[in-house]
C-alpha positions in Angstrom: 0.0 0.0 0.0 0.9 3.5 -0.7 0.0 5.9 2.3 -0.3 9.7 3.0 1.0 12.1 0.8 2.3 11.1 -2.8 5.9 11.4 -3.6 7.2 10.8 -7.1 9.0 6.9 -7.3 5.9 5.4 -5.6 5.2 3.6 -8.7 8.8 2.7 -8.8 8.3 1.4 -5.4 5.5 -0.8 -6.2 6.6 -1.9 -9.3 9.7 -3.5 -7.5 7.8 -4.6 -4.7 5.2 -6.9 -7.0 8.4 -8.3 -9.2 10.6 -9.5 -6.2 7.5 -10.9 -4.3 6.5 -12.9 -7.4 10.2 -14.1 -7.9 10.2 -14.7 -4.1 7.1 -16.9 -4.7 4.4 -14.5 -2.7 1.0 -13.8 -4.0 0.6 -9.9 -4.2 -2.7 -8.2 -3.0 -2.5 -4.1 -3.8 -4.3 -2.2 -1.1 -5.9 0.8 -2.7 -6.3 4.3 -1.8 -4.1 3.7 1.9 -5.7 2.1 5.5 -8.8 3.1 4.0 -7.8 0.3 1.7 -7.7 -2.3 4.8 -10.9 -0.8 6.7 -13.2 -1.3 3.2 -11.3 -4.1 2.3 -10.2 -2.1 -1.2 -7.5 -4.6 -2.7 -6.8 -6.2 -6.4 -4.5 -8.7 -7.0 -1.1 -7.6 -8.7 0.8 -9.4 -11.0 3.7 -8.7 -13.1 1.6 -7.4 -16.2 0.0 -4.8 -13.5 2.9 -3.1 -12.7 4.6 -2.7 -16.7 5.2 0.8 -17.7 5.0 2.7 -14.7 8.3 3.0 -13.1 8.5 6.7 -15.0 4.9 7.6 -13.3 4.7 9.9 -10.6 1.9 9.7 -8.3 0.9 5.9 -7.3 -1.4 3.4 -9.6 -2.9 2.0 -5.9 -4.0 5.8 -5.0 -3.2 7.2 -1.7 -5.3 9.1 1.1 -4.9 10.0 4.8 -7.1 8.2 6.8 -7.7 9.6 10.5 -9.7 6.6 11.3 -6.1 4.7 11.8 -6.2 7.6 15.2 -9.2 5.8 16.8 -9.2 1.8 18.4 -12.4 0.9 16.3 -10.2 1.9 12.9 -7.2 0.6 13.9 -9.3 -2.6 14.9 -11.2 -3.2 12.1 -7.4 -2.5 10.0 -5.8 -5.6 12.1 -9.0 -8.0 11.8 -9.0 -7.5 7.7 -5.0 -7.5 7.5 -5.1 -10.6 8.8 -7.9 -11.7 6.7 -6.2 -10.4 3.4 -2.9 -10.6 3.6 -1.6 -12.4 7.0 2.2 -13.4 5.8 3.3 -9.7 5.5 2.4 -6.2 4.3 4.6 -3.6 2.8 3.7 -0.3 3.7 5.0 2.9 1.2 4.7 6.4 2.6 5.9 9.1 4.8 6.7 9.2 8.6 2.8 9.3 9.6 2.6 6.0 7.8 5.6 4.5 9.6 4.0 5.2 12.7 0.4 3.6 11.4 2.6 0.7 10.2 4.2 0.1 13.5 0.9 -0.2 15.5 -0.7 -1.9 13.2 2.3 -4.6 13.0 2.3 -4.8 17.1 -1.6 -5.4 17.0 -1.6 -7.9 14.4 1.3 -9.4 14.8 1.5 -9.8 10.7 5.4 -8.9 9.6 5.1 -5.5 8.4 8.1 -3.4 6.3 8.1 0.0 5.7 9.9 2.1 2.5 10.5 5.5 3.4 8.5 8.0 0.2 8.4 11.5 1.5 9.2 14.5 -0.6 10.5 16.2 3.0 13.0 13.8 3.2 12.0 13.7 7.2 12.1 10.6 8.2 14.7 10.1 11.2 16.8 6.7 10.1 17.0 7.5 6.6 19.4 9.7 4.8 17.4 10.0 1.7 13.5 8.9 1.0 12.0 8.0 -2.4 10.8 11.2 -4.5 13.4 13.7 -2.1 15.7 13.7 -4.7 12.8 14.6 -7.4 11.8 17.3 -5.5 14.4 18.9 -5.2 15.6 19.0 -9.2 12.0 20.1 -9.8 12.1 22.9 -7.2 15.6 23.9 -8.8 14.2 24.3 -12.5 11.7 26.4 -11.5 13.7 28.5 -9.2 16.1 28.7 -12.1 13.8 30.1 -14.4 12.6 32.8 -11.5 16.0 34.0 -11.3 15.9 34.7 -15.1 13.2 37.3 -14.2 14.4 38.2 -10.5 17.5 39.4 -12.7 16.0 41.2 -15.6 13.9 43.8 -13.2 16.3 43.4 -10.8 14.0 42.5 -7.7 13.3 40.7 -5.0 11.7 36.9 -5.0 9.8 34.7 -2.2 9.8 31.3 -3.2 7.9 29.2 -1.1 8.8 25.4 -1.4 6.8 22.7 0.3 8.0 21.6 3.8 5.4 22.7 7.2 7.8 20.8 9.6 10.9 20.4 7.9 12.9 22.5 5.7 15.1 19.5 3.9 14.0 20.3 1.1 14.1 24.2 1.2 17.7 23.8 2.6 18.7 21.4 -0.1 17.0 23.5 -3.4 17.9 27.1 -1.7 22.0 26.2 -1.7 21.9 24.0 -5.3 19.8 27.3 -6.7 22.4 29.7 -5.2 19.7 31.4 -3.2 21.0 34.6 -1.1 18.7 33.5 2.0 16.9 30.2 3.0 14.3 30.4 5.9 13.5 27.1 7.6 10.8 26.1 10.1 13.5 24.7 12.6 15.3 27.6 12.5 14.0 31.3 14.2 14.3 34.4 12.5 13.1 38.0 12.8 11.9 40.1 9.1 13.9 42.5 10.3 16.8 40.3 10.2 15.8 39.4 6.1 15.4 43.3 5.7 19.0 44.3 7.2 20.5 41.2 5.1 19.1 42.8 1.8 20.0 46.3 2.9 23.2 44.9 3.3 23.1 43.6 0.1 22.1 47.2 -1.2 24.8 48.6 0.3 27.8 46.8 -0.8 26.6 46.7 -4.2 26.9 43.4 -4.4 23.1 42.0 -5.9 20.6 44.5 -7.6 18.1 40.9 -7.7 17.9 38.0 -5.1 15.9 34.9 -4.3 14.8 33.8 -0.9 14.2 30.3 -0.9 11.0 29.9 2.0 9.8 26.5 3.6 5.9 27.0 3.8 6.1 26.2 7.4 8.7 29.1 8.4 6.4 31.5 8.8 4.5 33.7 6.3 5.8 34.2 2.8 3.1 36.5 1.8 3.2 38.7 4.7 7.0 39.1 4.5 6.9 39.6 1.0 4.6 42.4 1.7 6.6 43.4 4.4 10.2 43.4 2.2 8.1 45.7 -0.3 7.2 48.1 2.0 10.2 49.3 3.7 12.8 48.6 1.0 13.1 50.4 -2.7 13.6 46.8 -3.6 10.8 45.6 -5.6 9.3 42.2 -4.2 7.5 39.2 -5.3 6.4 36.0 -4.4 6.2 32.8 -6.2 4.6 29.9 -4.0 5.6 26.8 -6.5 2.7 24.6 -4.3 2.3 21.1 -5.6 4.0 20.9 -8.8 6.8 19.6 -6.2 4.8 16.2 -5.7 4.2 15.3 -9.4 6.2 14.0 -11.9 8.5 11.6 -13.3 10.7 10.4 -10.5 14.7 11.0 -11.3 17.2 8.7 -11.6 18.3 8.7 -7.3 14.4 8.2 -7.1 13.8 5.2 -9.0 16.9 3.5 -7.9 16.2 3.6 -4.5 12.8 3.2 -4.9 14.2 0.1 -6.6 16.5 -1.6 -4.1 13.9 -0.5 -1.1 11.1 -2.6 -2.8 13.4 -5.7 -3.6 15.0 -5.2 -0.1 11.4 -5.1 1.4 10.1 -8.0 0.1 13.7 -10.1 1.0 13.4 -9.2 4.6 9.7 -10.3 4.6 10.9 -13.8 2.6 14.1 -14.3 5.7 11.2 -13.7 8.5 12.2 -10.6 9.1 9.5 -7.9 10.6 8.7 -4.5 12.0 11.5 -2.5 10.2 11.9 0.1 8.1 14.3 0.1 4.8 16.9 2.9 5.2 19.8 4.3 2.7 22.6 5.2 5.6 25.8 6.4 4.2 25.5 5.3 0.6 24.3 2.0 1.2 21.3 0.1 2.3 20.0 -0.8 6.1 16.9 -0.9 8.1 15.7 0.7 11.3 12.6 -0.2 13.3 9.6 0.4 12.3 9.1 2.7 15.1 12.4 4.6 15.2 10.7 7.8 12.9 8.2 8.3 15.2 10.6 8.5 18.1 13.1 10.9 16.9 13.1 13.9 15.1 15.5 13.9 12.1 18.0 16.7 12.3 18.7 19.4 10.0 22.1 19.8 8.3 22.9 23.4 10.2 26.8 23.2 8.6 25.0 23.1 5.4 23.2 26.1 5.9 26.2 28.1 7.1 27.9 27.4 3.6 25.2 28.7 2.1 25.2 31.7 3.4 28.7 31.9 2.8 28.7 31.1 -0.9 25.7 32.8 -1.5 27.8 36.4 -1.9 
């Protein structure tokens, strides 16, 4: 099953998941549209036909929704009485750190072997280093931003780009230094407008940018009331782009499919050794596992070093 929000590779993901389960010798049942799949007993059986040609699709062909019914005992009850029922050797659960922590209660209740592949465009997840559709993000993000900085340069002003992220700024961290962005505002990290203002006054001063681009997680703070804010008490003209969910969609990259690649063949091999409860990790380069439960007891750290070259390099 494919859970929570959609992250480009999930088809990847599935696609590997169904071949190395049939050359394992499992049957493969495809949950649809998430635990609401499980509570309505939503499932079709996959074989390898099912799954040819979409390993270049974003989104996921098995649909995905948040289901706050997996919050309550009667959902999370009637989840572990038809897991059981449909698939009681093992369940494979793709999505992001919400649905690791729905996998692990669900696998303690049940007691049915459950794996979890990390798909998050946040990159998020503490035990991981990367997640399926991160990597996709990111070079999506970059394009556009490129393309704003075409503009940002031509008039010479000021642009807000907001990039997805309410909790984490991975993501805005990661696009912001690749794009050469002069500031990058994160959720974990405070900061004051009058702090952006002196840093484009500065700016101003030394002659050193007559255009810039602030690269904004959405869960910083504000990017519209800044924005307004920038325009108003600097001759600097300011605009916002918010580039919303054009992030999510679209063909997964090459890091994206690979992983999403090995995480599905590695899934289904821990499930086929009796392994259980874990969730598949890429640490350092190369492939391990966590439990299941590990990203919903830790909170995956930003990369503050990373940030400090950036503002470094930035000019």
């Amino acid at each position: 099953m494919t859970t929570g929000g959609d992250a480009p590779g999930m088809n990847a993901a599935i696609r590997a998941v169904v071949r190395s389960a049939l050359y394992f010798g499992f049957d493969v049942a495809g949950i649809r549209r998430g635990w609401w799949g499980l509570l309505e007993k939503d499932y079709v059986k996959l074989g390898g036909k099912d799954v040819s040609g979409i390993i270049a699709r974003g989104g996921t062909i098995l649909k995905t929704s948040r289901c706050p019914a997996t919050k309550t005992e009667k959902g999370i009850g009637t989840v572990v009485k038809n897991l059981l029922e449909i698939a009681p050797d093992g369940l494979v659960v793709i999505g992001g750190d919400g649905s690791m922590a729905s996998a692990s209660i669900v696998a303690n209740r049940s007691r049915v072997p459950v794996i979890g592949i990390p798909a998050s465009i946040d990159n998020d997840i503490a035990g991981t280093d990367e997640t399926i559709g991160f990597d996709t993000a990111i070079n999506t993000s970059l394009y556009a931003i490129d393309k704003i900085r075409d503009t940002a340069t031509s008039h010479e002003r000021v642009f807000i780009v907001e990039v997805m992220g309410r909790e984490s700024g991975f993501l805005a961290l990661n696009v912001g230094v690749a794009s050469g962005a002069e500031i990058i505002l994160l959720p974990e990290i405070k900061w004051k407008k009058e702090e952006v203002l002196e840093k484009l006054r500065g700016f101003k001063r030394k002659k050193l940018k007559s255009s810039l681009i602030i690269v904004m997680a959405e869960g910083a703070g504000s990017s519209a009331l800044l924005a307004e804010y920038l325009d108003r008490e600097t001759d600097m003209k300011v605009r916002l782009s918010n580039l919303g969910y054009i992030q999510r969609g679209g063909s997964p990259s090459v890091d994206s499919r690979i992983l999403a690649g090995v995480f599905g063949y590695e899934a289904v091999r821990l499930l086929k050794n009796g392994k259980k409860n874990l969730m598949c990790a890429w640490v350092k380069d190369r492939f391990s596992t966590v439990p299941l439960s590990y990203s919903s007891s830790r909170k995956k750290k930003i990369d503050l070093k990373l940030l400090k070259i950036a503002g470094i390099i930035s000019g």
